[in-house]
N, C-alpha and C positions, 0 to 999 in steps of 0.2 A: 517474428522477431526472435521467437527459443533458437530457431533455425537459422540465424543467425550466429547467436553466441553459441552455439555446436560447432561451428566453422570456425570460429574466432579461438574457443578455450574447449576443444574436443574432450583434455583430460579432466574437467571440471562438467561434463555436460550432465552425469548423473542429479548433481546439486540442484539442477532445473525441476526434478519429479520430487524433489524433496518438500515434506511440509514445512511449512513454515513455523518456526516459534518464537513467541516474544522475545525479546530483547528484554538483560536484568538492569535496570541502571542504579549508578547509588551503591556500588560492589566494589569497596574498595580494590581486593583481590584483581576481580574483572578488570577494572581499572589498570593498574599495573601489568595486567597482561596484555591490554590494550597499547599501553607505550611499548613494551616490547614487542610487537605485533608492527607495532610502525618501522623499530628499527631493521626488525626484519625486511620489510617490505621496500623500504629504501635501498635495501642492500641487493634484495635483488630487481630490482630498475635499474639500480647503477649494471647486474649484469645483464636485465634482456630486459625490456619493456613488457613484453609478453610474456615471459616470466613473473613479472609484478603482477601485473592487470591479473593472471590468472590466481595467481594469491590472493588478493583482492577478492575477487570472486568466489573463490573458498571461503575465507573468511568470513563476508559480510550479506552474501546472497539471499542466506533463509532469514538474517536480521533486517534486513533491506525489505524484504515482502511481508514480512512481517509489521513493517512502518508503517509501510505505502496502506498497506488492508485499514487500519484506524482511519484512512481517509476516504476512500472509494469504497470499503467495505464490501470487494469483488476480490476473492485468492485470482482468477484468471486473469482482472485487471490488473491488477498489483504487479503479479509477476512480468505482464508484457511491461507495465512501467519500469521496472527494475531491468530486466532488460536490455529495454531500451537505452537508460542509464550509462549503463556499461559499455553497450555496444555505440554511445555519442562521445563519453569517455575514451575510449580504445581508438577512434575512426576520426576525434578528433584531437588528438594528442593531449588533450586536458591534462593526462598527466603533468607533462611539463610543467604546469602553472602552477601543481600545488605546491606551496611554500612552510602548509604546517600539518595538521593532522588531512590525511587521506578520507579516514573512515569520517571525520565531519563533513569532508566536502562528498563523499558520496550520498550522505543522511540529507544534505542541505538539498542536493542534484535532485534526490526521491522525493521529498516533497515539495518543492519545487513544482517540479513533474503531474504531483496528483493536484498540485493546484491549478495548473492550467489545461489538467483534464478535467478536473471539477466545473473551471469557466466555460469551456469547449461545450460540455455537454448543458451547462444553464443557458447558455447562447441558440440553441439550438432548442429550445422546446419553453424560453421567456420571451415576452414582448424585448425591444431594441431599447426603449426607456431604460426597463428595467436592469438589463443586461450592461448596460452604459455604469448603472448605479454600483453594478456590484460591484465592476472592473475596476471606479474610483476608490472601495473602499477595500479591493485585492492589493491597492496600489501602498496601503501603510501596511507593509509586513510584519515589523515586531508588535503590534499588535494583534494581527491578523493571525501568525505564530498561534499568541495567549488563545486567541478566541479558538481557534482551532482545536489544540488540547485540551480547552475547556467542553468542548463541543464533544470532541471525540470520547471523553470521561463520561458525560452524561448517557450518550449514545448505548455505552458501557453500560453503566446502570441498569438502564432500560429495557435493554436486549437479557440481562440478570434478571430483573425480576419478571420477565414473562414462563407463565406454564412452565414447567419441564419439557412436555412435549414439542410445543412450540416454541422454545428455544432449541431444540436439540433441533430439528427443523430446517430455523434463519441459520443458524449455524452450516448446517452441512449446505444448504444454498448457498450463503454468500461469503462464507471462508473456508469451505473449502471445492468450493466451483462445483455441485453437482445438480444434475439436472434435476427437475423435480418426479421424473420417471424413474430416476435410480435411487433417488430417496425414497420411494411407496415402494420400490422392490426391495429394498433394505432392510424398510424398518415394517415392512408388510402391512402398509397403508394404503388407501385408494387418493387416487390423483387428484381427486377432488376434493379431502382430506387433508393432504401435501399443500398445495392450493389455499384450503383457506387458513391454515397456519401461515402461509410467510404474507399473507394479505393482512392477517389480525397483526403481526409481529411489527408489517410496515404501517397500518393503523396505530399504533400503539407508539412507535416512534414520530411518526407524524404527530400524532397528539402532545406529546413531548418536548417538541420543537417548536412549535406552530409559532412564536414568537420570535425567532431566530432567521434573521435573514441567511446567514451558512449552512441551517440545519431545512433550509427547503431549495439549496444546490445542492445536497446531498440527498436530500430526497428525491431529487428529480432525476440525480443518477440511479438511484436506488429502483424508481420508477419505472427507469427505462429500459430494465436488464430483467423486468418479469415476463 
């Protein structure tokens, strides 16, 4: 999919290897530069499409993976989600259809996106029952929204208050995609050390959750990427 939007927005492909960092909300300032930011970006669609779309993609790419990661909690998934994003945006002229803020409707597109990679992958490793059950209640979004933030806050938490060690750890595992080979060579740990840090850290979230029907589809993606 990166390989992709290299073909698609060549002058923006470095944005791809960039890390991702949170998004400030609640900034006035930000805010204000965010309207200007759109009138920009209308102005240039009105002159090249591709021109836009790659603005877009400057703009909002390291904000955009940065979203998606609060839900999949994978930097390499994130990014293919984002993406992906762009390059269904771009290939299906979505453009067109936006009628008010762009960067909402690409925020809406990304999660979106990690929610029905969240279902894909509960489908694939839950009984049919159960998978039936979630999908009814995926189906009330502004709800599902709350719960979700609420979810991804605690998660938050959690991942805070383990070890130093063992946070420093989940972290370079699963934001920022390294393997656990290049983390024991990093931080000059043995792999079996590496290992049972992001075991205690998903121990630790698991325990956290265990009441949460959303926080054990995230566990089960979380699961499946060890």
């Amino acid at each position: 999919m990166k390989l992709r939007m290299q073909v698609l927005f060549p002058n923006s492909a470095a944005q791809l290897t960039v890390e991702a960092k949170p998004e400030s909300n609640g900034d006035p300032v930000r805010q204000t530069r965010e309207v200007d930011s759109e009138i920009f970006i209308r102005k240039a669609f009105d002159e090249s499409p591709r021109k836009g779309c790659e603005m877009l993609f400057r703009l909002y790419y390291r904000s955009l993976c940065a979203h998606a990661v609060r839900y999949v909690y994978s930097k390499e998934i994130a990014e293919d989600l984002v993406a992906d994003v762009f390059y269904t945006f771009w290939n299906t002229k979505a453009y067109l259809s936006v009628n008010h803020s762009f960067r909402a409707f690409l925020f809406r597109s990304v999660r979106n996106r990690s929610y029905n990679f969240l279902m894909n992958e509960m489908k694939k490793t839950d009984p049919l029952e159960s998978a039936k059950e979630y999908e009814i209640a995926f189906s009330d979004r502004p709800e599902t929204i709350m719960q979700f933030e609420e979810l991804s806050e605690k998660i938050d938490n959690l991942v805070s208050n383990l070890p130093p060690q063992c946070q420093k750890v989940f972290i370079m595992n699963r934001f920022e995609g390294k393997k656990c080979r290049e983390i024991a060579e990093e931080l000059h740990l043995s792999m079996r050390t590496v290992e049972v840090h992001v075991a205690k850290a998903l121990a630790t979230i698991r325990n956290g959750l265990k009441d949460q029907w959303m926080g054990t589809i995230i566990l089960l993606t979380l699961c499946s990427m060890l």
